[in-house]
C-alpha distance (Angstrom), angle and dihedral (degrees) to the residues before:
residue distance angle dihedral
X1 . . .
X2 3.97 . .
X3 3.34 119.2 .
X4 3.75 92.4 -115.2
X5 3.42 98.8 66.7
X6 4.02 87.3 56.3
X7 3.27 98.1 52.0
X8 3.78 162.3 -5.9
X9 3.83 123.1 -89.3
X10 3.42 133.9 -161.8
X11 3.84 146.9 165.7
X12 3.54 123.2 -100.0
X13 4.31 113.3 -110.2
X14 3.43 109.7 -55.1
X15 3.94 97.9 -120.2
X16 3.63 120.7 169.9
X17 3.89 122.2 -133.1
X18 3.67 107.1 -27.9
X19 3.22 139.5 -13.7
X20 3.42 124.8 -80.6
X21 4.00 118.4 -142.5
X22 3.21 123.1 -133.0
X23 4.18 118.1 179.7
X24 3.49 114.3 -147.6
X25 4.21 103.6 11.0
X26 3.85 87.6 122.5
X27 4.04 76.0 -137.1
X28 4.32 105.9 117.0
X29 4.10 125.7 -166.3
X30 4.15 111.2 -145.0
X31 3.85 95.1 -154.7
X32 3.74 120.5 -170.2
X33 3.96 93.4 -97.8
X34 4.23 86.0 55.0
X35 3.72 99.0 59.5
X36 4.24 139.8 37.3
X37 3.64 133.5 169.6
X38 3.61 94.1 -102.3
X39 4.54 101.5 40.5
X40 3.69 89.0 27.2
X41 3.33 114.4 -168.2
X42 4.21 122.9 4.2
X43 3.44 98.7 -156.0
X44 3.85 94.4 180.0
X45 4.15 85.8 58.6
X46 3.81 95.6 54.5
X47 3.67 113.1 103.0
X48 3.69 126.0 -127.8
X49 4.00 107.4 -110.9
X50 3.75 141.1 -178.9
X51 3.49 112.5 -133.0
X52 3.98 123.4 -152.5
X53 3.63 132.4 -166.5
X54 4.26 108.0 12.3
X55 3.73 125.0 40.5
X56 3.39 109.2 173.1
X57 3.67 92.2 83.2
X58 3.49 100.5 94.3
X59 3.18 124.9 149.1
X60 4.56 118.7 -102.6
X61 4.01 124.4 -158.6
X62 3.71 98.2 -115.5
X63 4.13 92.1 42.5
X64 3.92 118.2 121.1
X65 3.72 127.0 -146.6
X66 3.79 122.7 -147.2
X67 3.58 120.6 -170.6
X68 3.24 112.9 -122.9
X69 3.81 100.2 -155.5
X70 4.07 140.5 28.0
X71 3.83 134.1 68.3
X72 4.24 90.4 -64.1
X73 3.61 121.5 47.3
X74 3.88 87.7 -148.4
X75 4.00 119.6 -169.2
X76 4.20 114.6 -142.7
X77 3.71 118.3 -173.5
X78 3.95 120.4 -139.6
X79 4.20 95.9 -132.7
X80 3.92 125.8 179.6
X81 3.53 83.9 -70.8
X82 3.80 87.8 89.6
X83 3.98 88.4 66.1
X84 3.68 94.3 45.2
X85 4.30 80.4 69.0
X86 3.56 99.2 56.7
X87 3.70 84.4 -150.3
X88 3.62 123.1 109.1
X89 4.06 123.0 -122.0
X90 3.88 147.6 -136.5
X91 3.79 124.5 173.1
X92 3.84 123.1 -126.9
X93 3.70 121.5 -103.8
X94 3.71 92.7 -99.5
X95 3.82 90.7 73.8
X96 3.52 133.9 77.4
X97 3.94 111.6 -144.0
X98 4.03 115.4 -135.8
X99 3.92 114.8 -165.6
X100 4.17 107.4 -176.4
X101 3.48 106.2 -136.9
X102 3.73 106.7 173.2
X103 3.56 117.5 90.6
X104 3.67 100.3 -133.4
X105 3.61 88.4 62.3
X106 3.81 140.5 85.7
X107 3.47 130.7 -144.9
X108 3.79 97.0 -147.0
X109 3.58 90.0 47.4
X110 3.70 95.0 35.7
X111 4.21 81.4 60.3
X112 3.91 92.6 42.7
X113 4.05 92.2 60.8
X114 4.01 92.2 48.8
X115 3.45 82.2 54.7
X116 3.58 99.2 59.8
X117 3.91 138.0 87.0
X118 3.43 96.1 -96.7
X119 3.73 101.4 48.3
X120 3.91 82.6 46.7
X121 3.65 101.9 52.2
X122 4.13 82.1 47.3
X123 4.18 85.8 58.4
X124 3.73 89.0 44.2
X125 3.40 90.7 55.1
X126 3.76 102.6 41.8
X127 4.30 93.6 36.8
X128 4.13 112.4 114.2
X129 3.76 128.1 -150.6
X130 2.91 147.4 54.0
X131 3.78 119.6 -116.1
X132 3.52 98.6 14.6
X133 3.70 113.5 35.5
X134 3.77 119.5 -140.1
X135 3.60 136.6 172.0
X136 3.61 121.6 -152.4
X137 4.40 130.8 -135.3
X138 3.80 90.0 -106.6
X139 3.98 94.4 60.9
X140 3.65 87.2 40.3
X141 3.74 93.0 52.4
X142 3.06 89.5 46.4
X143 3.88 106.3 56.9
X144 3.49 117.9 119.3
X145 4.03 120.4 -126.5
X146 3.06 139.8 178.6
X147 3.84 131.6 -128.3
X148 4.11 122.8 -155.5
X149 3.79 107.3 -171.3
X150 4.00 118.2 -84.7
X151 3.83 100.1 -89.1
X152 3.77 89.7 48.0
X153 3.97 91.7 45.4
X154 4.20 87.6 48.7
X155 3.41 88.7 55.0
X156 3.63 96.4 53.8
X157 3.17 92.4 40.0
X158 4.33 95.4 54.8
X159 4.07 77.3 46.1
X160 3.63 90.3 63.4
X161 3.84 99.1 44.0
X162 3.69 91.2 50.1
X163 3.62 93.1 50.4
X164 4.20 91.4 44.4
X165 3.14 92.9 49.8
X166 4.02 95.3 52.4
X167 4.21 82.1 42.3
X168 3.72 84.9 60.2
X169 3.46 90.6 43.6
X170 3.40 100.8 66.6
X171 4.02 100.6 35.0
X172 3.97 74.2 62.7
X173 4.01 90.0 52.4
X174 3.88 87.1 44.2
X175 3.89 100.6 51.5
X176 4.18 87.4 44.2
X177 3.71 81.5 58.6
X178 3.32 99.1 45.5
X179 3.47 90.4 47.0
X180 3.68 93.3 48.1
X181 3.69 93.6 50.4
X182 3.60 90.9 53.7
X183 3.54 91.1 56.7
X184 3.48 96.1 52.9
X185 3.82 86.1 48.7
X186 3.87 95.0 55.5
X187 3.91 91.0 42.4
X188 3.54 94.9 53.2
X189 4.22 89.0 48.7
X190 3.50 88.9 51.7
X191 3.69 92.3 58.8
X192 3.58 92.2 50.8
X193 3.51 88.0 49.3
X194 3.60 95.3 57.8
X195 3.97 99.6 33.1
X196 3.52 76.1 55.9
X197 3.50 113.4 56.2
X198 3.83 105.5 62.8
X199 3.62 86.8 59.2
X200 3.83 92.5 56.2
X201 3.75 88.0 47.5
X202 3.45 92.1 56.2
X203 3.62 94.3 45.3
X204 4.15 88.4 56.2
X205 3.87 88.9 44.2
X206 3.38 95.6 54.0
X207 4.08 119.3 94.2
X208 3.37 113.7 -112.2
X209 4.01 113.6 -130.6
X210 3.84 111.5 -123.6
């Protein structure tokens, strides 16, 4: 079934040219650089905005962002973490806002499939331009997807949490690493440094021979 029929779409808030910060609006922007399929949303990166013209834009728990342009058409899901903000929402006008309303369909699921290989060899396909890819709401309304029946979809999507989780995991055990590496690597300078020094002393304290 097309994606239309599942739910509604809609554009992220029509701001012009960047956007403007506003401290203490309780109002936050998720830009592309604040959210990924994998991290979701960072919250604490999201600036504080001002929004003019529409305000019924807001973002819901449940609500999926698409974005709308780059080399992966990536799918984030607005979770509880949302409340945990006490700050209200909109999404940039680089995403594409999904809200599920069929009743035979989950959200977190729902966000799952347009993160798949199928649903991203469909934007592939359907993406225009030529620098800057970009896919537009028709083709997105117009995706297919498929729907299993709730248990099956719940299982999938506990599979999926279990397997981000252990995805996070280990970009966790590779940035320690990384990290740890890098210490090594600034210790071990450091001792050249100072092995080092003395020597170049003596060198300038030595008189030259003329």
């Amino acid at each position: 079934m097309q994606l239309k029929h599942l739910a509604n779409i809609s554009a992220g808030h029509p701001f012009r040219g960047k956007i403007p910060e506003s401290p203490g609006s309780g109002i936050v922007a998720v830009q592309m650089k604040d959210a990924s399929a994998l991290g979701g949303v960072a919250w604490a990166d999201c600036i504080e905005t001002e929004p003019t013209g529409r305000r019924d834009d807001c973002l819901q728990v449940g609500d999926i962002l698409v974005a709308a342009r780059g080399s992966r058409n990536y799918a984030v899901l607005i979770d509880d973490s949302l409340t945990a903000t006490g700050k209200q929402a909109i999404a940039a006008p680089q995403f594409f806002i999904v809200r599920a309303t069929a009743p035979q369909l989950l959200p977190e699921y729902l966000c799952w499939f347009l993160n798949q290989p199928p649903s991203q060899r469909y934007f592939e396909l359907n993406a225009e331009g030529t620098l800057t890819k970009a896919i537009k709401r028709n083709a997105l309304e117009e995706i297919p997807i498929a729907i299993p029946d709730l248990a099956r979809q719940q299982a999938i999507i506990g599979l999926a949490n279990t397997l981000q989780q252990e995805l996070r995991l280990i970009e966790q055990l590779r940035r320690n690493g990384e990290h740890m590496l890098a210490a090594i690597a600034n210790e071990l300078a450091a001792d050249l440094l100072t092995t080092a020094t003395p020597a170049i002393q003596t060198i300038k304290n030595t008189p030259s021979k003329e």
